[in-house]
Backbone as ProteinMPNN parsed JSONL, in Angstrom:
{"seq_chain_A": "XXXXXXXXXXXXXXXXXXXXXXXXXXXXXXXXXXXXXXXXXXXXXXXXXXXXXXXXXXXXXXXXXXXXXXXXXXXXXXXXXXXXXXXXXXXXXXXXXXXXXXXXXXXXXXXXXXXXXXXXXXXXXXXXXXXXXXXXXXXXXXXXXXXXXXXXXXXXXXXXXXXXXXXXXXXXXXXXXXXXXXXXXXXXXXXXXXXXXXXXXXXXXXXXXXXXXX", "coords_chain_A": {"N_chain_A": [[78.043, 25.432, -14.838], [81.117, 25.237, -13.188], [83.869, 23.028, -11.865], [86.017, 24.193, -8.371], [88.737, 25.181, -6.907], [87.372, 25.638, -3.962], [84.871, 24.256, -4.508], [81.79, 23.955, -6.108], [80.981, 25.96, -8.377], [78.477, 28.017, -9.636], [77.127, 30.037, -12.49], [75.096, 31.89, -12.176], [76.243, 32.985, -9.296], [78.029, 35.618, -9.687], [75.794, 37.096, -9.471], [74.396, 36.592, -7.089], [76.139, 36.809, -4.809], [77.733, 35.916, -1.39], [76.898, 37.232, 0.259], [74.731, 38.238, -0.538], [73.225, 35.885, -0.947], [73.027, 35.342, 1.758], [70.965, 36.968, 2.412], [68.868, 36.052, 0.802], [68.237, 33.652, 2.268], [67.477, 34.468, 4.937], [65.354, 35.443, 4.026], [63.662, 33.704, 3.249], [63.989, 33.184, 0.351], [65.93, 31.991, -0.489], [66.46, 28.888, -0.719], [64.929, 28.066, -3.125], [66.223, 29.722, -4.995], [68.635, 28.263, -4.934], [67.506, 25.576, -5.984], [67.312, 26.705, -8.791], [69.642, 27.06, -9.594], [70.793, 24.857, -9.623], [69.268, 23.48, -11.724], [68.306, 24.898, -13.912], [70.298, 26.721, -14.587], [71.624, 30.302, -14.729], [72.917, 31.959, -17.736], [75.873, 31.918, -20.143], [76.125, 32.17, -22.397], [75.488, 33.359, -26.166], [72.029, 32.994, -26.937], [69.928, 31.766, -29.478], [67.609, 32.931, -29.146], [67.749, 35.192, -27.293], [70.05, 36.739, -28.879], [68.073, 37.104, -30.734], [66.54, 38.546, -29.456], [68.88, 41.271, -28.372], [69.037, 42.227, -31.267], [67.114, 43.673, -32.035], [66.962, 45.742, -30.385], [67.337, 49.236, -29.62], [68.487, 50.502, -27.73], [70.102, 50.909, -25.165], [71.317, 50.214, -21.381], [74.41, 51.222, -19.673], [76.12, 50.189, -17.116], [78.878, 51.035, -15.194], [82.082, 50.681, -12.76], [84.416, 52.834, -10.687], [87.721, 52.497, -9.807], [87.547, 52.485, -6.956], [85.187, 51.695, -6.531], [82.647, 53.332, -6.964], [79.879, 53.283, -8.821], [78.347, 54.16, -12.014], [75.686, 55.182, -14.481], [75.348, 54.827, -18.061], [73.719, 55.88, -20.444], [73.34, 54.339, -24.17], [72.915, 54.456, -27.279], [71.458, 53.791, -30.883], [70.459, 52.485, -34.032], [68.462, 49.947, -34.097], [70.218, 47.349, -33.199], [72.549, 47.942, -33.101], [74.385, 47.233, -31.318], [76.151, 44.154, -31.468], [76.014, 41.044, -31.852], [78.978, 39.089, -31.583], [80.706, 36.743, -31.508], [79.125, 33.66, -29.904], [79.908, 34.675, -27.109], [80.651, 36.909, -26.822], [79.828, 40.385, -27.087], [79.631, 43.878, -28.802], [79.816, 47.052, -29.707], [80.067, 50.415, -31.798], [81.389, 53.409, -30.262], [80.009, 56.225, -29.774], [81.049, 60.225, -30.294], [80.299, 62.138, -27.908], [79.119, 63.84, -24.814], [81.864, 64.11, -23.782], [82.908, 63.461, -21.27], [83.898, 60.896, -20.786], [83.457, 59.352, -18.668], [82.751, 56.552, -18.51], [84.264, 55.263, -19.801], [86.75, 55.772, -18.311], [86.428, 54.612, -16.327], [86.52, 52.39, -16.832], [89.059, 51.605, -17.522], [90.6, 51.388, -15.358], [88.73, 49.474, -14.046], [87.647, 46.68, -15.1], [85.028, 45.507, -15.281], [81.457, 45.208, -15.847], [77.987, 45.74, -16.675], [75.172, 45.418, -18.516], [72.262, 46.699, -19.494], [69.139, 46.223, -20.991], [65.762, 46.927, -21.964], [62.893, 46.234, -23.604], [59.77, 47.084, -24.069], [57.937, 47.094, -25.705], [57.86, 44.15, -25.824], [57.365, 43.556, -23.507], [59.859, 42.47, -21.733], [62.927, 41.996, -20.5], [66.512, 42.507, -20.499], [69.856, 40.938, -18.853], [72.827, 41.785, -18.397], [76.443, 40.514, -17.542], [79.089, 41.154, -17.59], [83.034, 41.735, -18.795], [84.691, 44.287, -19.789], [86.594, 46.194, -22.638], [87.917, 48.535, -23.736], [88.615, 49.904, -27.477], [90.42, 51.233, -28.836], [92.335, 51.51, -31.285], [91.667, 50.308, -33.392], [90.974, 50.383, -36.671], [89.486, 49.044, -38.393], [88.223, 47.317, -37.377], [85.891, 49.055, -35.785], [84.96, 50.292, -37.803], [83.678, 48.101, -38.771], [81.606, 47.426, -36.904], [80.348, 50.075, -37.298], [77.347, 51.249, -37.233], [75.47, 51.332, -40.404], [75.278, 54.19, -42.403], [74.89, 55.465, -40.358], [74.396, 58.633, -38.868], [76.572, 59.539, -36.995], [79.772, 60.188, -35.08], [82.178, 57.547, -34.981], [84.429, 56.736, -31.974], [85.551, 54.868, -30.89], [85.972, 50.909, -29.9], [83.556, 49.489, -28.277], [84.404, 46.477, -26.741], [82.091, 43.194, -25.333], [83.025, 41.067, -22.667], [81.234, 38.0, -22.047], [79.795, 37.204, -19.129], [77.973, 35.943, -17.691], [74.268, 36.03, -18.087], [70.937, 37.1, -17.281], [67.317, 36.436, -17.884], [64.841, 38.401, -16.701], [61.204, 37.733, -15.422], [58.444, 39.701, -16.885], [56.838, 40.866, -14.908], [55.704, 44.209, -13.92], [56.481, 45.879, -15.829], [56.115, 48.231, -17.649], [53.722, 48.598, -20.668], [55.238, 49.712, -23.734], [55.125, 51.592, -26.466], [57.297, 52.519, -29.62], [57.427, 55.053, -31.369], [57.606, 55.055, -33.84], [56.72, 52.05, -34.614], [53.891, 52.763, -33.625], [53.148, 54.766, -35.749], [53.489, 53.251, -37.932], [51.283, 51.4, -37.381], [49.01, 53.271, -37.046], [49.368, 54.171, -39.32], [48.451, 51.924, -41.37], [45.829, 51.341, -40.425], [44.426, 53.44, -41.479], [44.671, 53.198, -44.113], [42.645, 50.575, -44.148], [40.585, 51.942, -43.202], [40.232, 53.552, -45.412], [40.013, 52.061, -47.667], [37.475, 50.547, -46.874], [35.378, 52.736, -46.984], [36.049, 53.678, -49.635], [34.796, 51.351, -50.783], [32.014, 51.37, -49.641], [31.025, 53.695, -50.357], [30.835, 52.749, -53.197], [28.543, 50.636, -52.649], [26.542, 52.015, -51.787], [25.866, 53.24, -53.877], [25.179, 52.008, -55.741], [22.912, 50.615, -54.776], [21.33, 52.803, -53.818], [17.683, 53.998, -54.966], [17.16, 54.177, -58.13], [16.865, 57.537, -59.979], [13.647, 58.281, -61.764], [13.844, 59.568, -65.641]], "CA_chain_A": [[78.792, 25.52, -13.584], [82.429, 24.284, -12.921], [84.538, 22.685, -10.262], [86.908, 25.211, -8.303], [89.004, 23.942, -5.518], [86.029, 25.71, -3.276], [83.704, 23.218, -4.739], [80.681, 24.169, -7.28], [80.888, 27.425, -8.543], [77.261, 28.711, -10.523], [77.131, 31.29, -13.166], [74.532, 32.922, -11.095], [76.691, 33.461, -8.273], [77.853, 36.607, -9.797], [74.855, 38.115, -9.056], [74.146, 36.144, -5.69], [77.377, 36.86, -3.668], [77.493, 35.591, 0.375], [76.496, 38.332, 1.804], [73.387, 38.538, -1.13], [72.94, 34.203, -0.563], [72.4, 35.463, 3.869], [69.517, 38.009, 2.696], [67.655, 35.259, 0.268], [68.193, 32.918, 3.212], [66.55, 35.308, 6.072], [63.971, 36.183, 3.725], [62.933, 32.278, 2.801], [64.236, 32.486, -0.891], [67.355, 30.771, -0.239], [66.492, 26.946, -1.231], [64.318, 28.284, -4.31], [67.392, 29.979, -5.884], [69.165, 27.362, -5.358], [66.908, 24.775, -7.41], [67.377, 27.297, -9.577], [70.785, 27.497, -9.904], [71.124, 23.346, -9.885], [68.437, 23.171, -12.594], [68.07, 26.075, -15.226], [71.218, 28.462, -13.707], [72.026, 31.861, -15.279], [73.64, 31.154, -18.316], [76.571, 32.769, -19.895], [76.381, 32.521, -23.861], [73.936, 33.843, -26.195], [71.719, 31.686, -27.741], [69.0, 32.309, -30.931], [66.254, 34.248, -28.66], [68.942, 36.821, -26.373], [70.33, 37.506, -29.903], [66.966, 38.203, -31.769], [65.909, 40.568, -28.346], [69.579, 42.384, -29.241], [69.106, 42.489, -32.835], [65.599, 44.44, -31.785], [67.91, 46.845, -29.719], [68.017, 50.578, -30.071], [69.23, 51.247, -26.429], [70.833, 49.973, -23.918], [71.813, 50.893, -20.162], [75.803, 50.438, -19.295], [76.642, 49.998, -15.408], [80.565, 50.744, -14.872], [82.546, 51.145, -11.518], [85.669, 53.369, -10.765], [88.517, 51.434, -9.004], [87.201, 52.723, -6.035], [83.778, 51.204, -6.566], [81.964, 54.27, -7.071], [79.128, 53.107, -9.712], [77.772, 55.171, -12.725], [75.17, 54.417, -15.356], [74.947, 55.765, -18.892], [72.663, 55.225, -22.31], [73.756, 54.169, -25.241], [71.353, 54.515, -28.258], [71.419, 53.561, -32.168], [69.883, 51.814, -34.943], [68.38, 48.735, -33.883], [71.234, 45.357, -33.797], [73.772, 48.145, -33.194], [74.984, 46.355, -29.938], [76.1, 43.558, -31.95], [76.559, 39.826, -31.248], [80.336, 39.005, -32.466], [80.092, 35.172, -31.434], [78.528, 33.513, -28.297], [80.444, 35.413, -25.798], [80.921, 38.324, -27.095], [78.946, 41.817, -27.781], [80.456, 45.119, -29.278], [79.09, 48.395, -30.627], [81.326, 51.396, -31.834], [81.085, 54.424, -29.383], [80.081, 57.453, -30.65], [80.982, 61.17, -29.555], [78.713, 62.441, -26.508], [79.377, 64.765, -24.133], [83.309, 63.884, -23.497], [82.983, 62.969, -19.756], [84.864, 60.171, -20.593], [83.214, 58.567, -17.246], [83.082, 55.357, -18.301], [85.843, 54.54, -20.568], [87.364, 55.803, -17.882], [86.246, 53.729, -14.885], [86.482, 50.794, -17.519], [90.731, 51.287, -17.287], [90.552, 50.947, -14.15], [88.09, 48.424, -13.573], [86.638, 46.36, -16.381], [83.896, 44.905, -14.998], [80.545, 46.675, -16.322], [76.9, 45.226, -16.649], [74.408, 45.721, -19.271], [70.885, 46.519, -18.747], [68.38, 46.024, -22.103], [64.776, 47.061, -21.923], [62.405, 45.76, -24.781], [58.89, 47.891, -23.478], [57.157, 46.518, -26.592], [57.396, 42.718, -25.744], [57.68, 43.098, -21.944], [61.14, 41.678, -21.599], [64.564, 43.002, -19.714], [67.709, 41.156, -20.402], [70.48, 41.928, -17.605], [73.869, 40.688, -18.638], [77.423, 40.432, -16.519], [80.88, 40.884, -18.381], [83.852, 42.549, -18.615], [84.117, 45.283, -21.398], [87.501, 46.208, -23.441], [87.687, 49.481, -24.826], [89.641, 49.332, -28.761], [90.694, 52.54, -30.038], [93.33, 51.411, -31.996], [91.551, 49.14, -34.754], [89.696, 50.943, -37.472], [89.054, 48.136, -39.403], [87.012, 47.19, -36.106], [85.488, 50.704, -34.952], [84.57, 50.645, -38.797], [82.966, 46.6, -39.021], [80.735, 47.546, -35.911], [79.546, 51.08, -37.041], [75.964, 50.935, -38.473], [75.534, 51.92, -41.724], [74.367, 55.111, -42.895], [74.23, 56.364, -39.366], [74.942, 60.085, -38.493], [77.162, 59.922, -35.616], [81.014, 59.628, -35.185], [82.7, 56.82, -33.874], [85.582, 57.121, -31.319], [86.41, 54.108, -30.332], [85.05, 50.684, -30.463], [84.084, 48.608, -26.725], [83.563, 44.972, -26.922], [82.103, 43.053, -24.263], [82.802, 39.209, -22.665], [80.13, 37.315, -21.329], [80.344, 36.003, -17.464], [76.156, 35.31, -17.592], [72.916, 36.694, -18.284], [69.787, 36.404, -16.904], [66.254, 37.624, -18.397], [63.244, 38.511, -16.078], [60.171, 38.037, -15.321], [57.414, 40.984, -17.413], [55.729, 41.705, -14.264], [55.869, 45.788, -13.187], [57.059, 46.273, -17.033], [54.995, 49.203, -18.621], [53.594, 48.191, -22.037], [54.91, 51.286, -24.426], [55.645, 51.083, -28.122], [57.877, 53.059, -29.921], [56.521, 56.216, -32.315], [57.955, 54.846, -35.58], [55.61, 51.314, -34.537], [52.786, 53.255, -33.725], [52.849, 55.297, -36.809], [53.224, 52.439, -39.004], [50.229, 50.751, -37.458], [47.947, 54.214, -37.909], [48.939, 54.177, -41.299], [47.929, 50.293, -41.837], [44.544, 51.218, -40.1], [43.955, 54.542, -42.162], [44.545, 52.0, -45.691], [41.53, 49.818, -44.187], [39.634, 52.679, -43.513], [40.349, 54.286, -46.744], [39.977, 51.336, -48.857], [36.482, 50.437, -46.726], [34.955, 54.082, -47.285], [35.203, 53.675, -50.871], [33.787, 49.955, -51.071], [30.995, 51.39, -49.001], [30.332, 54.333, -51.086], [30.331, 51.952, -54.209], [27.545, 50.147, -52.175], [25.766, 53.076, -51.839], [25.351, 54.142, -55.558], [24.712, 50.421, -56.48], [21.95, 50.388, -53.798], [20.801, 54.095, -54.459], [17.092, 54.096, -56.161], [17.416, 55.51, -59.756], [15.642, 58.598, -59.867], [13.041, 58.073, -63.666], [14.515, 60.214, -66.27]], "C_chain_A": [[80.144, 24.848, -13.748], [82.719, 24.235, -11.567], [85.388, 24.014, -10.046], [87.375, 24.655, -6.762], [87.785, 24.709, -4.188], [84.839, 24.928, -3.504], [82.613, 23.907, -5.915], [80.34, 25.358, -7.267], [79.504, 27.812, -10.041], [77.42, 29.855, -10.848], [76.453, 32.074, -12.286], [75.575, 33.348, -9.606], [77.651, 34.831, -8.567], [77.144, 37.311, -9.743], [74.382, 38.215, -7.344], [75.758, 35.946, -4.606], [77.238, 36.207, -2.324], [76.621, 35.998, 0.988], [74.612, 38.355, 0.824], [72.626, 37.157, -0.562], [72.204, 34.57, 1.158], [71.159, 36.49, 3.419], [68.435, 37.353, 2.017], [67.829, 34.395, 1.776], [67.532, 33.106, 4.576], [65.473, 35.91, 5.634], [63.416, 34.943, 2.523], [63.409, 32.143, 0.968], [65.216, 31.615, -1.41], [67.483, 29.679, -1.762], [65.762, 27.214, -2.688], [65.535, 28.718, -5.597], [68.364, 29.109, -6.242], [69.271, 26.303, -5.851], [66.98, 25.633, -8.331], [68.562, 26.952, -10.43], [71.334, 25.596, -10.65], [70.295, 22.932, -11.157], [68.601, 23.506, -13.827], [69.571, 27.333, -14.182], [71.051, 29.351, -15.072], [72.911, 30.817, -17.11], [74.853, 32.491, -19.243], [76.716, 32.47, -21.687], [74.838, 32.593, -24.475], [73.707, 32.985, -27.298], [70.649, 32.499, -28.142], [68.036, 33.71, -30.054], [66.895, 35.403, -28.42], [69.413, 37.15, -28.034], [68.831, 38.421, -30.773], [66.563, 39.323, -30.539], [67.362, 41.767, -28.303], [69.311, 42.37, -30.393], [67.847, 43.444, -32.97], [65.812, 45.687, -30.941], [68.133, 48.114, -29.928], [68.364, 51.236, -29.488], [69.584, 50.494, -25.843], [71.072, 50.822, -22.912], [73.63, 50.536, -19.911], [76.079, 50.964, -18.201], [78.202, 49.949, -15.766], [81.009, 51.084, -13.179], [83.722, 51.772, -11.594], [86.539, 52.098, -9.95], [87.667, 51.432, -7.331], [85.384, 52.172, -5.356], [82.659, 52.069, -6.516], [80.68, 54.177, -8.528], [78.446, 54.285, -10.601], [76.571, 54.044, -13.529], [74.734, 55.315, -16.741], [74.312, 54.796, -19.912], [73.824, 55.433, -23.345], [72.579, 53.986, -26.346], [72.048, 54.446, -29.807], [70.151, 53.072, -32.735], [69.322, 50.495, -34.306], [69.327, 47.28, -34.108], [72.221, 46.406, -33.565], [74.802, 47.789, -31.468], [74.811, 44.537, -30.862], [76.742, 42.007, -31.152], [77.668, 39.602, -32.39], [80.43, 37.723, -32.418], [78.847, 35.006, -29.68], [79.186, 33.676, -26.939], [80.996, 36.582, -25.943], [80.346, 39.252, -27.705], [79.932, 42.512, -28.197], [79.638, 45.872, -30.124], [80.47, 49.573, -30.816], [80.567, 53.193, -30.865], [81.193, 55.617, -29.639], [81.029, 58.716, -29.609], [79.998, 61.696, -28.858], [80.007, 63.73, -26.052], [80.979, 65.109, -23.22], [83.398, 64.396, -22.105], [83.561, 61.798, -19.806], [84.365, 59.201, -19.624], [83.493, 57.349, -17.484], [84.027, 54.36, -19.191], [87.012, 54.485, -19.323], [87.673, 54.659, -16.512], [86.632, 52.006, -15.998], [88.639, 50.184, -17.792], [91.079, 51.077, -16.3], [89.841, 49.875, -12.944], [87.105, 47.636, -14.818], [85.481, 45.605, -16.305], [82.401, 45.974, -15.733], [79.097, 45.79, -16.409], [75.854, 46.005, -17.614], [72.892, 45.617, -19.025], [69.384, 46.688, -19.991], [66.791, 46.05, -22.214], [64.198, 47.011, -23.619], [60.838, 45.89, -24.047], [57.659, 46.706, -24.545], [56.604, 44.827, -26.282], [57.554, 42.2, -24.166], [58.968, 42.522, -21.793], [62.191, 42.942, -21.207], [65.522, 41.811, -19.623], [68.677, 41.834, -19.63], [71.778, 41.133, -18.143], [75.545, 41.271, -17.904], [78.247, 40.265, -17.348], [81.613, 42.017, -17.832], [84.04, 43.311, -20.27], [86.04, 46.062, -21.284], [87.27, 47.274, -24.041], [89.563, 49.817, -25.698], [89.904, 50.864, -29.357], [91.781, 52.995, -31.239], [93.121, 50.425, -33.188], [90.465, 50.046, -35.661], [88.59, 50.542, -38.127], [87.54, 47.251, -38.356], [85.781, 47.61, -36.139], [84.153, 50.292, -36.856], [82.776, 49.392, -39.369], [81.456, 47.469, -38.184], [79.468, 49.145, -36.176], [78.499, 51.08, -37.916], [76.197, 51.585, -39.767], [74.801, 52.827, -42.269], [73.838, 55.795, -41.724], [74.934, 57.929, -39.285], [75.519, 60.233, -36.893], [78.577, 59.611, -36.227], [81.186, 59.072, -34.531], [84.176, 57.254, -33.384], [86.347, 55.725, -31.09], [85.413, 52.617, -30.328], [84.759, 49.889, -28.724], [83.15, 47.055, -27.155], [83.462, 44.45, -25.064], [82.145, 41.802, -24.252], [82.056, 39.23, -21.95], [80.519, 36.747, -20.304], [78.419, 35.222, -17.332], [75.352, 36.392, -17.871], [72.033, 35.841, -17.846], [68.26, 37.388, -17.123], [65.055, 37.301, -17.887], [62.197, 38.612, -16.35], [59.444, 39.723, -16.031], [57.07, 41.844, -16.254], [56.207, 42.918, -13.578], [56.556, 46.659, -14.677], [56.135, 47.018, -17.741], [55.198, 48.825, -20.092], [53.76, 49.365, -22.952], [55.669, 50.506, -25.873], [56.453, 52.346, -28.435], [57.312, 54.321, -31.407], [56.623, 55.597, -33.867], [56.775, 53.565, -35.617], [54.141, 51.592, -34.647], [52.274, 53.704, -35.238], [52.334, 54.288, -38.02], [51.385, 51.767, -39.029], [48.902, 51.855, -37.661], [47.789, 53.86, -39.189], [48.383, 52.453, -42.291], [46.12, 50.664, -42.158], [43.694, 52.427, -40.848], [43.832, 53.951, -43.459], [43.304, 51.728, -45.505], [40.537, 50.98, -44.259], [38.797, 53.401, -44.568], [39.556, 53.662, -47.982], [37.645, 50.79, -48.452], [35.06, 51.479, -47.317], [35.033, 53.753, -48.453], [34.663, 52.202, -51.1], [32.152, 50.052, -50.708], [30.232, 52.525, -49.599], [29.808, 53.523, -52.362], [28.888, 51.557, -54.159], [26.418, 50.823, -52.362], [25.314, 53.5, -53.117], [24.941, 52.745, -55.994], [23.417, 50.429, -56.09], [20.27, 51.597, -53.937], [19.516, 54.164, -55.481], [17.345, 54.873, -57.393], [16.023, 56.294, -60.003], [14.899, 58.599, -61.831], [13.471, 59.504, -64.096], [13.4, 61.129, -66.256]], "O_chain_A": [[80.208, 23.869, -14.491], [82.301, 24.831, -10.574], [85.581, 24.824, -10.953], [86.777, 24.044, -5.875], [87.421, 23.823, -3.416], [83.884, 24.96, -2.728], [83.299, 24.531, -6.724], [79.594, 25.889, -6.444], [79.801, 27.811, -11.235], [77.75, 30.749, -10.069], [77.058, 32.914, -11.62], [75.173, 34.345, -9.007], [78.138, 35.227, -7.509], [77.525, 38.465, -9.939], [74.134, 39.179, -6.619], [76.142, 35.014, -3.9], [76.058, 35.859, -2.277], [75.84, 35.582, 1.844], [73.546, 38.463, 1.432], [71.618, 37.239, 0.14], [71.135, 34.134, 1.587], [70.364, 36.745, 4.324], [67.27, 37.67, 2.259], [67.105, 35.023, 2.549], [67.107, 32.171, 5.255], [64.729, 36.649, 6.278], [62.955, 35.124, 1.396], [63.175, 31.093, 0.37], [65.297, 30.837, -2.36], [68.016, 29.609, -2.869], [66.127, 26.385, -3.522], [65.678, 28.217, -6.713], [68.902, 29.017, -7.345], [70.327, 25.78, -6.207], [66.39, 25.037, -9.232], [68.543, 26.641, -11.621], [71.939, 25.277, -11.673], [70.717, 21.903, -11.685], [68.947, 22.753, -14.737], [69.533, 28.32, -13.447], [70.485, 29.075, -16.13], [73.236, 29.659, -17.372], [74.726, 33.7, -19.05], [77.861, 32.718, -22.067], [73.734, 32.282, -24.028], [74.427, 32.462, -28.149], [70.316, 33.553, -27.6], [67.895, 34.909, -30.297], [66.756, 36.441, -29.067], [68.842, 38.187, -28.372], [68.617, 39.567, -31.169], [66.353, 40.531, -30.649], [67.107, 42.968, -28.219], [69.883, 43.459, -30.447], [67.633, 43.957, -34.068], [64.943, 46.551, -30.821], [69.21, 48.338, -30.48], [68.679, 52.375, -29.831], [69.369, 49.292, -26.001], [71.106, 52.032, -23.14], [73.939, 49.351, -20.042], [76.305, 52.173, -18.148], [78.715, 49.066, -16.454], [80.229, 51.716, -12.466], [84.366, 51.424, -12.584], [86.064, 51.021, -9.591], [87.302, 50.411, -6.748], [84.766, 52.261, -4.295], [81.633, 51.603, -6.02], [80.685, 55.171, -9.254], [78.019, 55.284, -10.022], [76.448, 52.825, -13.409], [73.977, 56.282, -16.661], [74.347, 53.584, -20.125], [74.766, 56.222, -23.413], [71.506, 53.416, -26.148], [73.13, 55.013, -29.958], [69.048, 53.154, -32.194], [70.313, 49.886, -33.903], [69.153, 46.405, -34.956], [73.283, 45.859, -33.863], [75.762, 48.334, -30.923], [73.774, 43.876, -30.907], [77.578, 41.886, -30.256], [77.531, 39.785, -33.599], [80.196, 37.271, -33.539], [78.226, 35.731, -28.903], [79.028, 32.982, -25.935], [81.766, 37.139, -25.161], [80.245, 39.131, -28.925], [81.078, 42.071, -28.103], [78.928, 45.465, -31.044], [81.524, 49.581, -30.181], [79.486, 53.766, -31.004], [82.285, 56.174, -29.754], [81.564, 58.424, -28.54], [78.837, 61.679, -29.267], [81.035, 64.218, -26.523], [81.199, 65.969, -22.366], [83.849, 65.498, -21.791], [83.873, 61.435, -18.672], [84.878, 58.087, -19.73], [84.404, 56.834, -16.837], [84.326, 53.166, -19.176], [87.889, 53.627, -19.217], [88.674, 54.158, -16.0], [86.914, 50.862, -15.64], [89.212, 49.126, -18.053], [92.12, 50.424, -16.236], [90.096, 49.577, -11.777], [86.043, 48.062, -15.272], [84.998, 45.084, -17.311], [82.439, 47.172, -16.013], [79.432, 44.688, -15.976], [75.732, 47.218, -17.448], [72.356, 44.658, -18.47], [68.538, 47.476, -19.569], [66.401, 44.966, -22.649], [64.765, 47.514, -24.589], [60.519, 44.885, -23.41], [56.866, 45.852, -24.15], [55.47, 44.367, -26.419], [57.758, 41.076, -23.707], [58.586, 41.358, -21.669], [62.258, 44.148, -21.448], [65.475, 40.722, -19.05], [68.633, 43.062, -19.545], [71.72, 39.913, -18.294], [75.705, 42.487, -17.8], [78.254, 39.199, -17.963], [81.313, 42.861, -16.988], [83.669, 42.986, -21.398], [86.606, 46.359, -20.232], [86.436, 47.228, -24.944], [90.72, 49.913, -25.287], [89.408, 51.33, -30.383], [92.027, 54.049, -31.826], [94.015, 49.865, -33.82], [89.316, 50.307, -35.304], [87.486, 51.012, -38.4], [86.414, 46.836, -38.634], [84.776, 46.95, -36.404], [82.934, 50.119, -36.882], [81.671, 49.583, -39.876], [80.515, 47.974, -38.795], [78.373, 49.352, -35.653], [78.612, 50.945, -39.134], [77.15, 52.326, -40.008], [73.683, 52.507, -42.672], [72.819, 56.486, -41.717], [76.062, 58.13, -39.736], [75.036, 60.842, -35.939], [78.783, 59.064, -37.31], [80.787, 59.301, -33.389], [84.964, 57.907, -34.068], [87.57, 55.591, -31.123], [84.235, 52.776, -30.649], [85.748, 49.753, -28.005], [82.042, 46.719, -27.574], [84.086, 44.823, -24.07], [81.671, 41.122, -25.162], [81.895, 40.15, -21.149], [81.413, 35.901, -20.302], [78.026, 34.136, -16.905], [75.744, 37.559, -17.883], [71.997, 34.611, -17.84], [68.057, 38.541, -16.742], [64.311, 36.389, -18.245], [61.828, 39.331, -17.279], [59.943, 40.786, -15.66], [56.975, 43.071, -16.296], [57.057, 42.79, -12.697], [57.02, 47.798, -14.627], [55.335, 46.425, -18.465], [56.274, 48.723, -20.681], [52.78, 50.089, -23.132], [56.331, 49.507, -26.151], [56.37, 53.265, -27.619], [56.761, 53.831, -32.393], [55.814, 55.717, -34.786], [55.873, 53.733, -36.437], [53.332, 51.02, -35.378], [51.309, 53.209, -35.82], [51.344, 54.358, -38.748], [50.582, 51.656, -39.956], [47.906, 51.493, -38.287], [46.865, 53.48, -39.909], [48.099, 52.175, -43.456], [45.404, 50.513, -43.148], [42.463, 52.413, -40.836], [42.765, 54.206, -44.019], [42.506, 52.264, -46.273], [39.742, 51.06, -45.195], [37.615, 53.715, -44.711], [38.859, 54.183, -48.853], [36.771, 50.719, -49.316], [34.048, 51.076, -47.89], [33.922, 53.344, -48.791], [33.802, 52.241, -51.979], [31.262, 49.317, -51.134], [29.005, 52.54, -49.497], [28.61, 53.536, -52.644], [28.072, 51.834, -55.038], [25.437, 50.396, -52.97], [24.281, 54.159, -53.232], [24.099, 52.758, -56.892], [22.604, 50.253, -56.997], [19.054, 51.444, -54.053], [19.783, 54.337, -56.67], [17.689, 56.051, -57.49], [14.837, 55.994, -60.142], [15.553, 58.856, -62.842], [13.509, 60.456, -63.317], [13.478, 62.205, -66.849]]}, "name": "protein", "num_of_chains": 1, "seq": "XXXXXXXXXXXXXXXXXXXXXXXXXXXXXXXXXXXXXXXXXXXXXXXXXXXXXXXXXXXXXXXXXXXXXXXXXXXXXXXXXXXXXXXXXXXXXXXXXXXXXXXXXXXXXXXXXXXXXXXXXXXXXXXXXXXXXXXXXXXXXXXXXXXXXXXXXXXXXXXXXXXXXXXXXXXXXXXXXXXXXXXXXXXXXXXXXXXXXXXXXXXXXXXXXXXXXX"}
């Protein structure tokens, strides 16, 4: 938190505005948020865990607004870690070609605010994070750092993002799903044991097997 000549300004209060603060307050959560906020607040750089749950990353959600405040929301998808941590306040991935709607590069020149939304199905977890986002189309050496390696897409351009806070919720209402490439692996673990059991157990069997007299 810092001072501000209004008095004590909390990271969380980008999420909890006035008008949000009067609807916890008429609906008793008020004083709870706000041990919250005095205790454990929101916090606004990323530290060892929020990096390993991006580095485990192969989508993401991105919230932008037009000037006009007209909200969109699109996917972004790669390699796992390709939403990269650059230090502790700053993300960036390189932005492929899609469907050249432009939407939110566009709303992002006109308003750079944008919000990130990170689902991790496998370990129950959703990280929600608050910045402002920079789109670079003039560094290659950038565009180039950021683009995975050995992926099949083109990049256009590259968008980094600053950190104002994050905050990562509660599991509960989070469907438990795994991802096909996980699954597969673990068939093929459990098809080994099977494999390797089946012949230990035939062995058994011929060891065990009376011998028929010649």
């Amino acid at each position: 938190m810092s001072e501000t000549a209004k008095g004590i300004v909390y990271a969380s209060d980008i999420a909890f505005s006035p008008q949000v603060k009067a609807e916890q307050e008429k609906r008793g959560s008020r004083a709870g948020y706000q041990r919250m906020a005095e205790s454990r607040d929101f916090d606004s750089s990323i530290t060892p865990d929020i990096a390993a749950i991006l580095a485990e990353a192969d989508s993401f959600f991105m919230a932008t607004a037009s000037a006009d405040g007209q909200p969109t929301i699109q996917h972004r998808g790669g390699p796992k870690g390709f939403l990269q941590v650059l230090d502790n306040k700053t993300l960036g991935f390189a932005d492929y070609s899609g469907n050249r709607q432009y939407i939110s590069v566009g709303n992002l020149a006109e308003n750079p605010k944008a919000h990130l939304f990170i689902m991790n199905y496998a370990r129950r977890k959703r990280l929600k994070i608050w910045c402002t986002a920079r789109v670079v189309e003039d560094d290659s050496a950038l565009i180039a750092r950021l683009m995975p390696k050995d992926y099949s897409a083109t990049p256009e351009r590259a968008i980094l993002f600053s950190i104002t806070a994050w905050d990562r919720n509660c599991p509960q209402h989070i469907p438990l799903k795994f991802d096909a490439a996980d699954v597969e692996r673990g068939i093929m673990d459990l098809q080994r044991q099977i494999a390797a059991l089946q012949e230990e157990n035939a062995e058994l069997r011929a060891f065990l097997e009376p011998r028929r007299p010649v």
